[in-house]
Structures are given as structure tokens and as C-alpha cells.
C-alpha positions in Angstrom: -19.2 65.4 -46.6 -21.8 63.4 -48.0 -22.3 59.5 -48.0 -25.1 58.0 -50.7 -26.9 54.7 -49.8 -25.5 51.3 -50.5 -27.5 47.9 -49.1 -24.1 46.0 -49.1 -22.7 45.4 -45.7 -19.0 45.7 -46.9 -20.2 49.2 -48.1 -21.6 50.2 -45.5 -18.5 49.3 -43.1 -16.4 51.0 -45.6 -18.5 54.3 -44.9 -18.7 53.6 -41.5 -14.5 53.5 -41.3 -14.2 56.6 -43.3 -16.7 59.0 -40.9 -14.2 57.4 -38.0 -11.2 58.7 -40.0 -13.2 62.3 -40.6 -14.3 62.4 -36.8 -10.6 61.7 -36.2 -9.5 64.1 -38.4 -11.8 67.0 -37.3 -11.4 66.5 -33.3 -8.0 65.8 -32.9 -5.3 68.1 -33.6 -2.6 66.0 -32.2 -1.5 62.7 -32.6 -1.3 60.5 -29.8 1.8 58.8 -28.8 1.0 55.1 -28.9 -0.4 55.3 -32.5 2.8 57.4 -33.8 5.0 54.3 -35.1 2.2 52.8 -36.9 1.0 56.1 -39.1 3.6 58.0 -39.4 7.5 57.6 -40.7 10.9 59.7 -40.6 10.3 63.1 -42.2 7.0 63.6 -41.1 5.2 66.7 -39.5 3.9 65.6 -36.0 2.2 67.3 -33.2 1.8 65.9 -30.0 0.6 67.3 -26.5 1.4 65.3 -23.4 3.2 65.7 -19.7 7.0 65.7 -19.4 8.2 62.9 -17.4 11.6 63.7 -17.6 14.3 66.1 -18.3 17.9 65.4 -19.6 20.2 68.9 -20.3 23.1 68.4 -22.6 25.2 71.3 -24.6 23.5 71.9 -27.6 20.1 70.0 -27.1 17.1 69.8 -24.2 15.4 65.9 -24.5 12.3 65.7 -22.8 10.4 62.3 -22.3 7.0 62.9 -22.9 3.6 60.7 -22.1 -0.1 61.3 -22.8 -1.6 58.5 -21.0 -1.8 56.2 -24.3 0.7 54.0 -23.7 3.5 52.8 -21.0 6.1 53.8 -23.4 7.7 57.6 -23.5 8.5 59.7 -26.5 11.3 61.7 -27.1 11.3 65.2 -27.9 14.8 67.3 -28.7 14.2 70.7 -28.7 17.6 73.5 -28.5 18.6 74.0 -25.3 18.2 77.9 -25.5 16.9 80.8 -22.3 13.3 80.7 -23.6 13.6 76.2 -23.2 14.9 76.8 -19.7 12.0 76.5 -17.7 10.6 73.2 -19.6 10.8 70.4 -16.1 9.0 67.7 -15.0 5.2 67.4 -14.4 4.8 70.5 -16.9 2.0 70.2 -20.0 3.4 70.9 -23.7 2.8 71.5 -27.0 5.3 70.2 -29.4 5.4 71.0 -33.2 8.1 69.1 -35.2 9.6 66.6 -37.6 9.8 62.9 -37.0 13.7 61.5 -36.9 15.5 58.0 -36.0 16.4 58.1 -32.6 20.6 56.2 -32.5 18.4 53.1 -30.9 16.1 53.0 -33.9 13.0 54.6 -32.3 10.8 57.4 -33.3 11.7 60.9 -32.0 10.4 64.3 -32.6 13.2 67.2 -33.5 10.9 70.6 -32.4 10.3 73.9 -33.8 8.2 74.9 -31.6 7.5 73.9 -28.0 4.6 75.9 -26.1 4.1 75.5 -22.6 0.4 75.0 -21.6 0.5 74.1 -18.1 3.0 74.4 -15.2 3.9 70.7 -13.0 4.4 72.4 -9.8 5.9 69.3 -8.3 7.8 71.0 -5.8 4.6 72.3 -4.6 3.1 69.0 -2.9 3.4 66.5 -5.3 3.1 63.7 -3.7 4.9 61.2 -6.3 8.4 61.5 -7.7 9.1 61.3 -11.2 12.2 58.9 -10.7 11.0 57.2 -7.8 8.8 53.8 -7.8 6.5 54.2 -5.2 4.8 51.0 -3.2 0.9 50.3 -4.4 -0.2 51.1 -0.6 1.5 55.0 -0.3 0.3 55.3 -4.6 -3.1 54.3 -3.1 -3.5 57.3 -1.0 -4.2 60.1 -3.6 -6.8 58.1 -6.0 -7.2 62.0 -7.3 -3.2 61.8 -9.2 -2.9 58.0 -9.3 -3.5 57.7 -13.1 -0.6 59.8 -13.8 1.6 56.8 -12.3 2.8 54.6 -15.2 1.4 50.9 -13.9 -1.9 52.6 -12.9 -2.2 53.8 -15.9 -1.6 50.5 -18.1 -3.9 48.7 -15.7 -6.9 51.1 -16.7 -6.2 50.7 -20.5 -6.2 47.0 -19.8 -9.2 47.3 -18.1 -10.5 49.4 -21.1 -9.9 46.9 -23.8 -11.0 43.8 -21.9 -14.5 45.5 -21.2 -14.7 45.8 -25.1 -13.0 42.4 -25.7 -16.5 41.2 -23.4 -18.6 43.1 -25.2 -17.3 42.6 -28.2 -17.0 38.3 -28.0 -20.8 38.6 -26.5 -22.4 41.1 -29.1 -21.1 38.2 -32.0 -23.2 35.2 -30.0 -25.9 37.3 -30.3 -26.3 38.1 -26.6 -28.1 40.9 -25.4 -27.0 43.6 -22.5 -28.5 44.2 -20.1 -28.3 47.2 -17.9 -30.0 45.5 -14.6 -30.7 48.1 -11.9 -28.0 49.0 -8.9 -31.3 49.8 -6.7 -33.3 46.6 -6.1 -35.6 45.1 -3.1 -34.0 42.1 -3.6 -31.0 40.4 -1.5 -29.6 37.7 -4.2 -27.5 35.7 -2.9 -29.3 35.6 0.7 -26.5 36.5 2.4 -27.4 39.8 4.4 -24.2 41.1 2.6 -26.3 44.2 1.4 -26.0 47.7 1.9 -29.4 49.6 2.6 -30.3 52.9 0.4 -32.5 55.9 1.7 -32.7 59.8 1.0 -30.7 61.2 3.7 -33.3 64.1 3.5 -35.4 63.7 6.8 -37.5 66.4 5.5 -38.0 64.5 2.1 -39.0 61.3 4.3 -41.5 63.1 6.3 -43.1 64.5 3.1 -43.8 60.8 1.6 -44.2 58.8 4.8 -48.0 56.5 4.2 -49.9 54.6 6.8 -48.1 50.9 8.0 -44.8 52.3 6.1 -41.7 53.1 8.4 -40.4 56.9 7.4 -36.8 55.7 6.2 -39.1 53.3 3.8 -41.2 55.9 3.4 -39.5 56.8 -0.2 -39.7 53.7 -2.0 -41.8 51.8 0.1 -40.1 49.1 1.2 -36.4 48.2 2.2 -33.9 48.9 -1.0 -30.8 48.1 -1.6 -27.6 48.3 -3.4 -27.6 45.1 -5.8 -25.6 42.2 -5.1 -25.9 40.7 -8.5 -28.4 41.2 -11.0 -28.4 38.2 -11.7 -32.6 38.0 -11.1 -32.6 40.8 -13.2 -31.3 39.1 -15.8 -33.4 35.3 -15.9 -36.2 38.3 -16.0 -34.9 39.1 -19.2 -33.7 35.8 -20.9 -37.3 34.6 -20.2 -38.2 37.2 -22.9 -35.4 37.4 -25.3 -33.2 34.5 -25.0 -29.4 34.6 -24.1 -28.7 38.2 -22.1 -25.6 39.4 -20.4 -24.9 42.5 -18.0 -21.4 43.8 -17.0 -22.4 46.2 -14.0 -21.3 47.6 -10.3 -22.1 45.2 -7.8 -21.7 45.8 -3.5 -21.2 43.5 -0.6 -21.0 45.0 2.5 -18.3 42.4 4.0 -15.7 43.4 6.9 -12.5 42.1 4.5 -9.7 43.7 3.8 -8.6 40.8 1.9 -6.7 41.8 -1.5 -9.6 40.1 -3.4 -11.9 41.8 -2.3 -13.8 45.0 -2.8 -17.1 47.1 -0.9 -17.9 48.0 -4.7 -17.1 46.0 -8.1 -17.9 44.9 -11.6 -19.5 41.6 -11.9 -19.7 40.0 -15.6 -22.5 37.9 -15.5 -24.3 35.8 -18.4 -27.8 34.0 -18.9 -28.5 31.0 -21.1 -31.6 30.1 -22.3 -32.6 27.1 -23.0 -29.3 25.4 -21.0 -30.3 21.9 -19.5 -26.5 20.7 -18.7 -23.9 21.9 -16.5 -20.8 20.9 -18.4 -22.3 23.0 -21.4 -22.0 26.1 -19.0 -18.6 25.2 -18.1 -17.4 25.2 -21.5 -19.0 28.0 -22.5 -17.0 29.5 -19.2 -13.6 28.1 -20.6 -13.9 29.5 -24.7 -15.6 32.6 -23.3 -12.2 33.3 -20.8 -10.1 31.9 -23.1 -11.1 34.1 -26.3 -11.7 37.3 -24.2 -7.6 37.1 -23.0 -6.4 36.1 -26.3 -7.8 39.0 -27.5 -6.7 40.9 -25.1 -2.7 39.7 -26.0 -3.4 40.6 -29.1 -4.6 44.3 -28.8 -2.5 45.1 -25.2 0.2 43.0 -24.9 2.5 46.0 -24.3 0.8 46.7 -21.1 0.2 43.7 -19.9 4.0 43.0 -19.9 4.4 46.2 -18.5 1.6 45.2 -15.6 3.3 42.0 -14.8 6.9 43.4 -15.0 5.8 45.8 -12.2 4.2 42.9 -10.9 6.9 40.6 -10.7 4.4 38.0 -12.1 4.7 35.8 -15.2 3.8 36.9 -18.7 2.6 33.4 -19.2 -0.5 32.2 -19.3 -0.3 28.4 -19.5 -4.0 28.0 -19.2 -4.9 29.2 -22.5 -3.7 26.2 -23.8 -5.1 23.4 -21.7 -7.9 21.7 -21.3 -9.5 22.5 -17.5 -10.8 20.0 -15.5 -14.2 19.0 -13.9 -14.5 17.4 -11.2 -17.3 16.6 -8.8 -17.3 18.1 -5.1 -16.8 15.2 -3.6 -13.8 14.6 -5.7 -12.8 17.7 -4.9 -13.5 17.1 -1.2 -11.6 13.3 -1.4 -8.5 15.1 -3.0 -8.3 17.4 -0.2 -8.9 15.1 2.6 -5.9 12.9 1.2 -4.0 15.9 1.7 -5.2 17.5 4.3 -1.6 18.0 6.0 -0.6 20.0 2.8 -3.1 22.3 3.5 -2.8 26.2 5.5 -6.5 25.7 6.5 -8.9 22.9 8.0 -11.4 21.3 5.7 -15.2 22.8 6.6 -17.9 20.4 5.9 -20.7 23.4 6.0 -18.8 25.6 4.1 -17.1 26.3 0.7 -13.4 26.0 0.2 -10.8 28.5 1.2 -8.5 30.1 -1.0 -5.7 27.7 0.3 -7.5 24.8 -0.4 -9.3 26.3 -4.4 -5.4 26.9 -5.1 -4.4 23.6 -3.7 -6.7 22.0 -6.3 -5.6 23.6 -8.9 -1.8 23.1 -8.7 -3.5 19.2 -8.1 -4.8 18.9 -11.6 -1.9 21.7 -12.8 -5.1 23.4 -15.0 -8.0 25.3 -14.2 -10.7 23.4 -12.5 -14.6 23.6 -12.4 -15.7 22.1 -8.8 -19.6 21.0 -10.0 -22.6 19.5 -7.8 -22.2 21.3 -4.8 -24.1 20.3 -1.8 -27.5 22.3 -1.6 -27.1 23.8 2.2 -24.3 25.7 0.9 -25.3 27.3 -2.1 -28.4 29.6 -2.5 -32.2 28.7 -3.4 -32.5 29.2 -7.2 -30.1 26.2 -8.0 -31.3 23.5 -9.9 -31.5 20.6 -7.2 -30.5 17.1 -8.4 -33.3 14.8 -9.4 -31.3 11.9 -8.4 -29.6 13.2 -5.4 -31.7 16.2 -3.5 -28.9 16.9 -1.2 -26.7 18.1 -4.4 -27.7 21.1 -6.9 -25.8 21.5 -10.4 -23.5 24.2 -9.5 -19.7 25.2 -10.4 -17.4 27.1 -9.2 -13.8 27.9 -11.5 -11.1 27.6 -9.7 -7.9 29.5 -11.2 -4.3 29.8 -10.5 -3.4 33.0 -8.2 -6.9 34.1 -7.5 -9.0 30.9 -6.5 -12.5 31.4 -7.3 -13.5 33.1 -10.3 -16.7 32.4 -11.9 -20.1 31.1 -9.8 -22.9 29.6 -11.4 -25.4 26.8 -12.2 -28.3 25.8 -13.7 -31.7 27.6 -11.9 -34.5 25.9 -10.7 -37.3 25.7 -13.6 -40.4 24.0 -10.8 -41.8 26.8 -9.7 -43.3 23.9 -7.3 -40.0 23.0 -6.1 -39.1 27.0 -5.9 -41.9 27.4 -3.7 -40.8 24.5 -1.2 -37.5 26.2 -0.6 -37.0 26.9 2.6 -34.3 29.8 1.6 -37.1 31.3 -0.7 -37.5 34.9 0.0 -41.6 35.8 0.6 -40.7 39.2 -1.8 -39.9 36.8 -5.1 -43.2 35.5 -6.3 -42.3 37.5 -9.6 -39.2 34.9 -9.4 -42.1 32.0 -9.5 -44.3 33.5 -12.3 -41.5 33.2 -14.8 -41.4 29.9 -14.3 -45.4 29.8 -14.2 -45.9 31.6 -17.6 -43.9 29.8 -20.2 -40.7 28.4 -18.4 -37.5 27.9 -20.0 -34.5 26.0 -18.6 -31.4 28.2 -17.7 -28.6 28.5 -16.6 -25.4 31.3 -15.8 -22.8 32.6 -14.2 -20.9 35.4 -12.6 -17.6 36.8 -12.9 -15.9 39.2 -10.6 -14.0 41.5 -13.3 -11.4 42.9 -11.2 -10.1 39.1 -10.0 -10.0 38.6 -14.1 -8.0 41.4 -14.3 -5.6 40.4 -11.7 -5.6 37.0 -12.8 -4.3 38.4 -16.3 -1.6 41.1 -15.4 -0.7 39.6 -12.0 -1.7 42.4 -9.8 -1.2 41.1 -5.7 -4.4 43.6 -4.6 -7.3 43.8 -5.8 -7.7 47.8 -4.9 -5.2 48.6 -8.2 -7.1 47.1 -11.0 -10.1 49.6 -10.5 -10.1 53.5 -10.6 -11.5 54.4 -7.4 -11.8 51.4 -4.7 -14.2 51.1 -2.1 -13.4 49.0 1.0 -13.9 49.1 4.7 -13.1 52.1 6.2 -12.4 53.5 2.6 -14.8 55.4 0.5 -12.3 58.7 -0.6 -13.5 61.5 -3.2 
């Protein structure tokens, strides 16, 4: 197949859309169940592949409900009930080659020719879920090997799926660029020991490329390394050069919580802004950015996120998305909480930031969103932008959301590499930190987003361990 030159755009999209169609074409030999309704109707040859889920046995006819992980929905397959059909059960792997019909409740279903067997289940073998059976999150949670074959697992990786590409997508059109910042790094962002250290385990290896005045299990790189926080560093280094960047990448803290928002190991979306000299424009930003990402997302997976919440016994409304959130200062915050401090689970903490009682409280307060802004500076860390006219506050925000409490982090950064320098939180490894504010500074500004607490804010999930594939947590690293 050949495709001759064209400078249009519209052309070129055109060609682009047919090579998909060809690639399509050429690759798959089956047609996957959650794109049947859509391209195909009554009459039509189908062949499908997928796992039986269930089994029903009548006189004449054997109906087998089959998945292939595209969709929370099942599709019907009628083959005759004949010997050679017998042995078709749950679990099993099939081929199915057919014609599409009207099912009596108006859906799709395909009446076989030919049915091929290409793997046995071998559930009564020590499979550990039952077909009919809804097991609880904790037991599912045990065999992260066979959990995507359980039907909410599986919607909540497809939702996870298309809101990665929703990000990408919504960033990629305001010309952002990504940003793959590195999961190794000397650095400790955040300054709050929460690190976990990295070395060969290879004693041998250390031996080999221990130097003079360098411990042996620093011997490797040199100096202490560690698995990145944030790359948040990372990516100022970047904006410095070409203007607004973006990275959506692993991130560790090495916290003793088993809390159900939180994770060893996670995906932080996180955003720099050049040239960004006011907080509330980052806050906005924030609010559109979350806003268009999840109404795309009911747009292109609505299906499973009603099927996420359903299993969730959470709402499938989102009333957010069509409010304005609030700002409010921290000591608004802080006066709104004091006046109701015998509402409140926890005690108010002067030193610290607010607990999940007391984010939630303020949110059911102002019955929207809410961006808590000008934190004090002794609890946030040194690359804040401190207040000209108030040195005890920098212009920080935290968004507070219904369910989760605190999503996003950010603020403008400190541009004075003189003021940078004073800090008395500045880490002695960061004068690279200084230089870019020493060679051509720019004003910034960004934030962080923990994905997984987006992704249970959206489809309701209680734990945080269920919205990722394989969760890490203490005493829990498995496969």
C-alpha cells in the first residue's frame, strides 16, 4: 500500500487514519467485544476470542457469556448443545466463528459455526476466584497475578488507561512538553527523609568500584541515590529551557501508612509554568485542567466508570464539574476550622498541615472544591516563593476535594537565588537549583497530582491499592 505526499494537514490526518484502519486490519483477526455494536450489524460475520464467564445449558442450545477484557459488559454466544460442546465451562479460552443476531432483549449476540477451544480454565484446580461469586477488594488483593481477570479490576485499569491519554492528550494541545524526569536522583525533594536509598546489591560489584573518601555502598554512584520523590526539580530544570513542561511518572515515599490513600510507589502528574508570577493563575489552571481531563473521561468511559462506582456504592455524580471552587486563604481556612472546632474528629495543629477530617470538613464548608493558598513557610518546603509582604507566608495551595482531601500541591518557586541561598532548609547538594535562577531566571510555578487519589476521586474506589496494577505498601512488595 502506498501513500503519495500531500502538505495539507487534513490530508495528512486522512492518511494517517487509513494506515490505523490497515494496521487494524492486518493484526487483528478478531473483533473485540466492546467495539462490536458500533461496526458491525445483524447478519454479519464476526469472530471473536475471549474467556467464558459463564455457562447456561438448555435443550437445544449451549449460551456462553464471553469477555476479552475490553469492556465490563459480556457477549453472548449460542452455539448447539451437541457431545463435541460438552466440555465448553467457565474460565476456558475460545474461538468463536459466527453470524451476528438480535438477542429477545435487543442486544448483539453471536449464533456459532464453529467454536474451537484454545485454552482449558482449570478452575477447579486452585482458582482462587469464583465466577458467580463477588469477592471483597482485601481477599481479590491477594493474587495481584489473576486480579485483572475480576470484572471491577479490570474497568479500573481501562479507566486508568484513558485518563493517562486524556492528560496527555489535554497537555500535548497547550503545547507542554513531557518530560521523562529520572526515578534515580541524589536529591530528597520535599526534605522529608521519606526516601528510599538505591545500591547494587552486588558486594562484589561494590568492592570493584569503591575510590578513596567514598563509602563502598556509595561506591557505585558516588554519593547517596535515591528513588525520586518528585521530579519536580527535574522539571524547573527543564522549563528553564523550553518553557511550560509536564511529567506523569512513578514516584516513592517510604512512609509507615497503611492508610487507603496512600501508596510505597505511585504516579505523580506534575506540571511547570513558565513565566507564572500569580498564584490564583495556577489554581485555575488546576480547576480547567481537572475539569477537562474528567469530562473527557465521561465521554470516552462512561460505561466503566458507572460500572466502578456501582461496585463502589459511590455516586455517579460529579457535582464539581460544574462549580466554581473556592480560594481561600490559610488563615481563613484556619478561622473556619477553629469556629468549628467541636465538629471536628481531630485537634487543630498549628505546626502542621490539616488532616483529612479537617481538608473534608472544609470542603463540605464551602460545598465546592477549595484551594487553601498562602501557607505558613515552616510548614512547606524551601523552593516556595516567600511573600514579599509577609515573610512568615509563601504562595502555596493545596486542593482540597470531596472524598479524598488533598489532591494537588503546588506554588510559585522561589526566583532569588539570594533568597534560595538564605534558606535555612536549603540542601548543600542543590547549587545547580541556584544557577538556574543565576543564568537567565524565569518566574514559575507548578504542581503535583497524586494520580491514583484522581482516580479514586472519579470512580469512587474506598482504597487506594485497587486503582493501580500492582501496589506497593508496607509490608507489601509481591511478584
Amino acid at each position: 500500500m502506498r501513500f503519495d505526499r500531500c502538505g495539507n494537514a487534513g490530508c495528512r490526518r486522512i492518511k494517517i487514519k487509513i494506515k490505523m484502519l490497515f494496521v487494524r486490519r492486518f493484526y487483528s483477526k478478531s473483533e473485540r467485544i466492546a467495539h462490536i455494536f458500533n461496526s458491525h450489524k445483524p447478519g454479519d460475520s464476526l469472530s471473536i476470542k475471549g474467556w467464558i464467564k459463564n455457562v447456561r445449558r438448555l435443550k437445544n442450545n449451549t449460551f456462553l457469556d464471553i469477555n476479552d477484557g475490553s469492556t465490563s459488559n459480556r457477549f453472548q454466544v449460542v452455539v448447539p448443545r451437541t457431545p463435541e460442546n460438552q466440555h465448553l465451562g467457565p474460565g476456558s479460552v475460545i474461538s468463536a466463528v459466527g453470524q451476528i443476531q438480535v438477542a429477545p432483549n435487543g442486544s448483539f449476540e453471536l449464533h456459532a459455526d464453529q467454536v474451537e477451544m484454545l485454552a482449558e480454565g482449570h478452575l477447579q484446580e486452585g482458582y482462587p476466584f469464583s465466577p458467580k461469586q463477588k469477592h471483597p477488594p482485601e481477599y481479590v488483593r491477594e493474587y495481584l497475578h489473576l486480579r485483572s481477570r475480576v470484572d471491577y479490576i479490570a474497568a479500573q485499569m481501562r479507566v486508568r488507561h484513558k485518563a493517562q491519554k486524556a492528560i496527555h492528550d489535554y497537555m500535548d494541545e497547550l503545547d507542554f512538553v513531557q518530560i521523562n524526569t529520572p526515578l534515580l536522583t541524589t536529591n530528597d525533594c520535599e526534605g522529608a527523609g521519606e526516601v528510599f536509598r538505591t545500591q547494587p546489591d552486588s558486594e562484589a560489584l561494590l568492592k570493584q568500584m569503591v575510590r578513596p573518601n567514598v563509602p563502598m555502598e556509595q561506591s557505585y554512584f558516588d554519593s547517596k541515590v535515591f528513588l525520586s520523590v518528585s521530579g519536580q526539580l527535574h522539571l524547573e530544570a527543564m522549563t528553564y529551557g523550553l518553557g511550560n513542561t509536564y511529567t506523569l511518572s512513578p514516584a516513592f515515599r517510604a512512609e509507615n501508612s497503611k492508610s487507603p490513600l496512600h501508596l510505597s510507589e505511585f504516579y505523580m502528574f506534575e506540571a511547570e509554568l513558565a513565566q507564572l508570577e500569580e498564584l490564583d493563575k495556577l489554581a485555575r489552571f488546576i480547576e480547567e485542567m481537572i475539569k477537562s481531563v474528567t469530562t473527557r473521561l465521561l465521554e470516552t468511559s462512561s460505561e466503566d466508570l458507572n460500572f466502578c462506582q456501582k461496585n463502589s456504592n459511590s455516586s455517579c455524580d460529579l457535582p464539581w464539574l460544574q462549580v466554581p471552587w473556592t480560594i481561600m486563604s490559610y488563615d481563613e481556612a484556619l478561622q473556619v476550622l477553629q469556629e468549628n472546632k467541636d465538629s471536628l474528629k481531630t485537634p487543630i495543629s498549628l505546626n502542621e498541615g490539616f488532616s483529612k477530617d479537617q481538608e473534608l470538613f472544609l470542603v463540605a464548608h464551602c460545598d465546592a472544591p477549595v484551594f487553601v493558598v498562602d501557607w505558613p513557610a515552616q510548614q512547606k518546603p524551601f523552593y516556595m516563593k516567600v511573600s514579599r509582604t509577609n515573610p512568615n507566608r509563601v504562595h502555596a495551595l493545596d486542593l482540597l476535594m470531596p472524598a479524598v482531601g488533598e489532591l494537588c500541591g503546588g506554588s510559585l518557586r522561589e526566583c532569588d537565588p539570594e533568597v534560595l541561598k538564605s534558606h535555612p532548609q536549603m540542601p548543600k547538594d542543590l547549587s545547580w537549583y541556584v544557577d538556574l535562577r543565576k543564568y537567565g531566571g524565569i518566574p514559575t510555578g507548578g504542581f503535583g497530582m497524586g494520580f491514583e487519589r484522581y482516580l479514586q476521586l472519579i470512580t469512587g474506589v474506598k482504597n487506594i491499592r485497587d486503582v493501580i496494577p500492582f501496589p506497593r505498601y508496607p509490608h507489601s512488595c509481591k511478584m
